[in-house]
C-alpha positions in Angstrom: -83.5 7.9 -11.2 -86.2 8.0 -8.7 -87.0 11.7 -7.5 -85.9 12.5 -4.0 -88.4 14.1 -1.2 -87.5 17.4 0.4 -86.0 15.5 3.8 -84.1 13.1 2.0 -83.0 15.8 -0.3 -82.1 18.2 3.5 -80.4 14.9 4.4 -77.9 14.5 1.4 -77.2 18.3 1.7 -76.5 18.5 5.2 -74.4 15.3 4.2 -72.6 17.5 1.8 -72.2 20.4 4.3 -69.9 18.2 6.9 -68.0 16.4 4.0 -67.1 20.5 2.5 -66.6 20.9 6.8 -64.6 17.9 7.3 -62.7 18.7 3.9 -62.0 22.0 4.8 -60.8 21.1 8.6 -58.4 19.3 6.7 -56.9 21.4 4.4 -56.5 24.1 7.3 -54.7 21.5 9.4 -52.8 20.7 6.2 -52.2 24.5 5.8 -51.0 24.8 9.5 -48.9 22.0 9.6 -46.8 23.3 6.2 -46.5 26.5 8.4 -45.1 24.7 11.3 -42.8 22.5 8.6 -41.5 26.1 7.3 -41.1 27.9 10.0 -39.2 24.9 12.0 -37.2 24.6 8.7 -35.7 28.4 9.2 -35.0 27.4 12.5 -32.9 24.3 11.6 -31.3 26.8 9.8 -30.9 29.2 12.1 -29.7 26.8 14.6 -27.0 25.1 11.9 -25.4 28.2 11.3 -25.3 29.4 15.2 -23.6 25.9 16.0 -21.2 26.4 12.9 -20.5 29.9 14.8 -20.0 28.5 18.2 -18.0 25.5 16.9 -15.6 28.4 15.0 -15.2 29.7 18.5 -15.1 27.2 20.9 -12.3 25.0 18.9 -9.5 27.7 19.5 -10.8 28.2 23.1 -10.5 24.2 23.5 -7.2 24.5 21.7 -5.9 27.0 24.4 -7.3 25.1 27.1 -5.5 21.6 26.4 -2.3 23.6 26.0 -2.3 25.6 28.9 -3.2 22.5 30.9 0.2 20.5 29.2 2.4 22.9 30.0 1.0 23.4 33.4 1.7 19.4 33.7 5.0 19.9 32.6 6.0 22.6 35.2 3.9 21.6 38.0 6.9 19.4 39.4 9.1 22.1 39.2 6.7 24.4 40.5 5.3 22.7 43.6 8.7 22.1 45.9 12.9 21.5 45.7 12.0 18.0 47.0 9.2 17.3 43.3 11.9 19.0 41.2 14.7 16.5 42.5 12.5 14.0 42.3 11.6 14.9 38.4 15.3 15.6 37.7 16.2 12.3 39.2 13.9 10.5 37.0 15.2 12.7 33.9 18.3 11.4 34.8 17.8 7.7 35.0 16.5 8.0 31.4 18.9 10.0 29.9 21.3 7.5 31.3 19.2 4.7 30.0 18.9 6.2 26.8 22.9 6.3 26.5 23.4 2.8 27.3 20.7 1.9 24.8 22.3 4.0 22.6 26.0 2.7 23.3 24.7 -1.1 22.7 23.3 0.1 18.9 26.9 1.6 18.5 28.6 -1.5 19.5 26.3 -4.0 17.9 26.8 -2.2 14.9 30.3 -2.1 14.7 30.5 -5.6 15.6 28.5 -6.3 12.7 30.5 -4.0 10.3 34.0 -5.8 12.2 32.5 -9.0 10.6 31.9 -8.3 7.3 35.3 -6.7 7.0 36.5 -9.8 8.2 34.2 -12.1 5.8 35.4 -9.7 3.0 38.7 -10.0 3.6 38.2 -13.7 3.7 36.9 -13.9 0.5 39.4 -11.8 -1.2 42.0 -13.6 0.3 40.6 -16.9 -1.1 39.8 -15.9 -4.5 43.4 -14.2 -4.8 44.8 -17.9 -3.7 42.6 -19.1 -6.6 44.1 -16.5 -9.1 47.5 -17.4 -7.5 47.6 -20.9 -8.3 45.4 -21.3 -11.5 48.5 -18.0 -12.6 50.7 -21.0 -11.4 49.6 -23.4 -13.3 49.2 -21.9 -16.0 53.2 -20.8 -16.6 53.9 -24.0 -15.3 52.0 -25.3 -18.1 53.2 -23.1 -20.6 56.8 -23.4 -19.3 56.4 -27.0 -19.9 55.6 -26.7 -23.2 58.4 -24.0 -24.0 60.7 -26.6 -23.1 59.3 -29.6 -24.9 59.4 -26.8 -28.0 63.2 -26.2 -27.2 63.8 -30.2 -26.8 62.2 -31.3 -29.7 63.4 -28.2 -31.4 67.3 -28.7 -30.2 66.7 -32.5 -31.2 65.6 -31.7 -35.0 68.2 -29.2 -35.1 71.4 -31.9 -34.1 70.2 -34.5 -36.7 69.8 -31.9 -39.4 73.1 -31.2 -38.3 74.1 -34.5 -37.9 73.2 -35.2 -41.5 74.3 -32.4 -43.0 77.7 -33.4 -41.5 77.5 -36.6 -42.7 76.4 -35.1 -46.6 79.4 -33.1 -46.1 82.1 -35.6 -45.7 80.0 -37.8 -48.0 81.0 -35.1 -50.8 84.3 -34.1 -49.2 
């Protein structure tokens, strides 16, 4: 390496001087801006927790609010003349009155409903009993019949036995 004279030599160390300035500037603004980071940081805390607080206050406060503003609705008819209160009561009225009917025509629809399948139930009973009925009908008819075929043919057998028995008899007589 070639040897440096004195004002290169001043040169590369003021050189070195601003690059040790420049790298110092930097690590002080990196130093302040950490600071700032940390310190906003507490206050993000700071500022989570007092809106946890106010939200733990303002909710019931709300709360009370909305109701005292229903039930302010609610009597404010009643509250503001006898003319508003007839005129609320009147409208109570209709829909109790519409309620009734709407309940009456449930009632009715549903009895007609259970009407019918008492009636379709009794149908069907009525229909299979006929069934019973007449295959009970036929079926002593049936057996009837062939009691008295037994007792014919039976009754038959029986006379010629006796028929040839009377006939063995005065054979030997």
């Amino acid at each position: 390496m070639a040897t440096q004279t004195e004002t290169q030599r001043k040169a590369t160390a003021r050189k070195a001087a601003a690059t040790r300035r420049r790298n110092a500037a930097k690590r002080s603004q990196s130093a302040r801006k950490a600071a700032e980071t940390r310190a906003q940081a507490e206050l993000s805390t700071a500022a989570v927790v007092q809106a946890q607080a106010e939200r733990a206050v303002l909710i019931p406060v709300g709360a009370a609010l909305v109701a005292r503003d229903a039930v302010v609705d609610v009597a404010k008819p009643y509250t503001e003349g006898r003319e508003s209160a007839e005129k609320e009561l009147g409208k109570i009225q209709k829909r109790v009155s519409t309620n009734l009917r709407k309940f009456e025509r449930r009632g009715s629809t549903a009895r007609n409903k259970a009407v019918r399948e008492v009636k379709r139930t009794r149908t069907r009973l009525e229909r299979e009993l006929r069934q019973r009925r007449t295959k009970a009908v036929r079926t002593v008819k049936g057996v009837r019949r062939d009691a008295e075929r037994q007792v014919k043919t039976t009754r038959r057998e029986v006379e010629r036995q006796a028929e040839h028995l009377a006939q063995r008899v005065g054979a030997i007589a």
